[in-house]
N, C-alpha and C positions, 0 to 999 in steps of 0.2 A: 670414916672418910678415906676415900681410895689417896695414894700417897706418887699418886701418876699426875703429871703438870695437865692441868687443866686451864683451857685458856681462857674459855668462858668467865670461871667462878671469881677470881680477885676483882674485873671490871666489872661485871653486872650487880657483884655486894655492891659497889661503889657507886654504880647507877641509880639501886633500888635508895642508897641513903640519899643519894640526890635527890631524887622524887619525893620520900618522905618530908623531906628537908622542905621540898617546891610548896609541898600541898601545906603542910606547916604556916609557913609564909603566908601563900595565899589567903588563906581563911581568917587570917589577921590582919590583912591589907583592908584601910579604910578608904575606897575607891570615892567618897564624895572629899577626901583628903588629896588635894591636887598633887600637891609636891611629894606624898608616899608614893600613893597610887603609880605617875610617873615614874615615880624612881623604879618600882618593882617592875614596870613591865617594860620600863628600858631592860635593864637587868635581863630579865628573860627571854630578851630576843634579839637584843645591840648588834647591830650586823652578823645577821644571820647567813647571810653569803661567802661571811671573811673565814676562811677557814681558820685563820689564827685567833678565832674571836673564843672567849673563856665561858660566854653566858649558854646557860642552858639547853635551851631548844639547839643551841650551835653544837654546844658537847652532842646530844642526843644523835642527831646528822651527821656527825663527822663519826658518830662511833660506828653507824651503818652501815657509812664507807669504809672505814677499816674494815670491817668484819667482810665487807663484798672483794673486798681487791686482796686482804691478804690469806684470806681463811677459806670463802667459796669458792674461789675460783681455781682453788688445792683441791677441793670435796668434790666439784661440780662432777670428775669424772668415774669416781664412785659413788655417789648415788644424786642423781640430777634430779630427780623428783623431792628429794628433800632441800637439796638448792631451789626450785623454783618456787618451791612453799613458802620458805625462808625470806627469798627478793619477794612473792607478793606481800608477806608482813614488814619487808621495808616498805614496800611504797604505800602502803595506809597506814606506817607512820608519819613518813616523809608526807601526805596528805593532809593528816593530823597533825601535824609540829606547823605545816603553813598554815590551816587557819586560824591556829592559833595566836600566831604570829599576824596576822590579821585583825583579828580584835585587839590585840595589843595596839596595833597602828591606830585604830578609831576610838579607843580611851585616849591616846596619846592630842587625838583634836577636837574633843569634850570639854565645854568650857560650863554645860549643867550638873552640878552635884547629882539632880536626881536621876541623868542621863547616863551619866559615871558611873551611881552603885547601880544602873538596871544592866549596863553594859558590861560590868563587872561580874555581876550574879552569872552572866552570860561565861564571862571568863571561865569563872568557878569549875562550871558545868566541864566545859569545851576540855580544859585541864585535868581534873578527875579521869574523864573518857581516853582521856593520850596515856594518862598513869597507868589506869588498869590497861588497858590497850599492850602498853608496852613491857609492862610488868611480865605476864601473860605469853608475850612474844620473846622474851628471854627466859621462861621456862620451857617454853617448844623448843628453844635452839638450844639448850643443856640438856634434855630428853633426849635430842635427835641427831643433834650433832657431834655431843663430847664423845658418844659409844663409835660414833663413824671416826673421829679423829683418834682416837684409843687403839682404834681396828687398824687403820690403816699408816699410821706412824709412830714411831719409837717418841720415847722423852727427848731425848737429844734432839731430834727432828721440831720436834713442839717448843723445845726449850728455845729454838733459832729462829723460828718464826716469833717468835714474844722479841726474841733482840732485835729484829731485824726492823720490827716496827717502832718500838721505844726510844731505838737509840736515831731512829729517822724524826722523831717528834724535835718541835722549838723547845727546849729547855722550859718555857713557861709553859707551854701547856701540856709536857709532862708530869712538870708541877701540880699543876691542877686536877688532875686525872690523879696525881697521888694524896694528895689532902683529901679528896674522895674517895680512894680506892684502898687507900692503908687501913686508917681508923674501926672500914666495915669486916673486915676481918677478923675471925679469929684467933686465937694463938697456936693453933695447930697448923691451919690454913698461911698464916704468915711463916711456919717454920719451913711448910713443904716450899712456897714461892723462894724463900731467899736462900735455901740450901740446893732449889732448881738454878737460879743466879749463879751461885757460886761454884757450882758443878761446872757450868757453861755449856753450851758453846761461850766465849768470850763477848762480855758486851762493856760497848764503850761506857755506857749509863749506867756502872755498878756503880761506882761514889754515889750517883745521885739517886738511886735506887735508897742505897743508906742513908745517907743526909733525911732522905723525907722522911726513911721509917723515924729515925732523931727525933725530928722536926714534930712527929706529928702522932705520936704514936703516946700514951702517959708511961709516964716512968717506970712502972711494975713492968708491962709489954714488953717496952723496951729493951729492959732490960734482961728480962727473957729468953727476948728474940737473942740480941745480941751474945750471950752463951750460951747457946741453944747449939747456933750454927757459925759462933765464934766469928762477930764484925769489930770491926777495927772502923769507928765514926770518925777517927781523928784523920785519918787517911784514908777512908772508902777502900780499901784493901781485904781482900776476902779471908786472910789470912792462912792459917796450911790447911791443907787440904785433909 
C-alpha cells in the first residue's frame, strides 16, 4: 500500500460497507410487514433533497457532489476526458438513487401485503443494480483518478483539500461519514490518514477526527492507532511532532 494521502480510499471503504450493510438490510426486510417495511425505506431515502439529511441514497448524492465541486473541478484541467467520464457516472447514479427513491415512495402508499412484497421484490432488483453500479464507479475513479491526483499534487496539497472539506461539514454528518468510514479501514490505512491529519496542513476537525476514531474503532485498533501516531483522546491534541 502506497503511503501517499489518498482521497478516494478512507470514503469509498466507508461507502462500500454502507452498501454491504444496505443490501444486508434489504433482503431481510419483510415488505408484507407494514411497519418494518416503512421504517426501512423511510430510512433509505428521508428527505433526499436536504443535504443535511444522514439516510443513505442522501449520503450516496451528497458524496457526488463533494467529489464534483471539490476534487474535479481541480482535475478537470488535466485531463477532462477523464472528468466527463467520471460526471457521466454521476449522473446514472444520480438516475439510479431517484428511482429508487421512487419506489420507496409507492411502498410507502401500499396498503396490500401482496402489493408490498411484489413492490419490494422490485425494490431488491432496482437496489442491487445501484450497488453494483456504484461499486464499479468507485473503482474507475481509484484507477483513474488517484494516479491523476498523485501526478499532479504534493501530499500537503491533498492533505488540504481533505481539511478543507471536513472541517466545512455539520458536525453530524461528519459523524456519520465516520461511523462509516473509520471501522472500514485498516490498520495501516488508519495510520497513514491520521499521521496525514497530524502533519497538516492544520484542520479545525482534528479533535473530532479522534473522538470518532475513540468512538468507533474496538479497543486493539485503537489502541494501535493511538501509539502508532501518538493521539491524545482526552484533548484531541496531536501531540509532538
Amino acid at each position: 500500500m502506497s503511503d501517499r494521502e489518498n482521497l478516494f480510499r478512507p470514503i469509498h471503504k466507508g461507502i462500500r460497507t454502507m452498501l454491504y450493510d444496505l443490501g444486508s438490510r434489504l433482503q431481510t426486510t419483510d415488505f408484507a410487514d407494514v411497519a418494518e417495511s416503512n421504517q426501512f425505506v423511510s430510512q433509505l431515502k428521508k428527505d433526499l433533497e436536504g443535504s443535511l439529511s444522514n439516510c443513505i441514497l442522501c449520503l450516496l448524492r451528497a458524496h457526488s457532489g463533494h467529489e464534483e465541486n471539490d476534487i474535479f473541478s481541480r482535475l478537470r484541467v488535466h485531463d477532462p476526458d477523464a472528468i466527463d467520464l467520471m460526471m457521466r457516472e454521476h449522473a446514472e447514479a444520480a438516475r439510479r438513487i431517484y428511482g429508487v427513491a421512487k419506489t420507496c415512495d409507492e411502498i410507502l402508499t401500499l396498503t396490500s401485503s401482496a402489493r408490498r412484497v411484489e413492490v419490494g421484490d422490485r425494490l431488491d432488483l432496482e437496489v442491487n443494480d445501484l450497488c453494483a453500479f456504484y461499486l464499479s464507479h468507485m473503482n474507475n475513479e481509484e484507477a483513474t483518478l488517484v494516479p491523476l491526483l498523485w501526478e499532479r499534487f504534493t501530499d500537503e496539497q491533498l492533505r488540504a483539500m481533505r481539511a478543507e472539506f471536513y472541517d466545512n461539514l455539520p458536525l453530524s454528518l461528519f459523524e456519520t461519514w465516520m461511523r462509516w468510514t473509520l471501522p472500514s479501514l485498516n490498520q495501516e490505512e488508519l495510520v497513514v490518514l491520521f499521521s496525514g491529519l497530524k502533519k497538516g496542513p492544520g484542520t479545525a476537525r482534528f479533535p473530532d477526527w479522534v473522538r470518532m476514531a475513540h468512538k468507533t474503532l474496538d479497543v486493539d485498533r485503537w489502541i494501535g492507532l493511538r501509539e502508532r501516531v501518538d493521539l491524545d483522546v482526552a484533548s484531541g491534541t496531536r501531540g509532538p511532532r
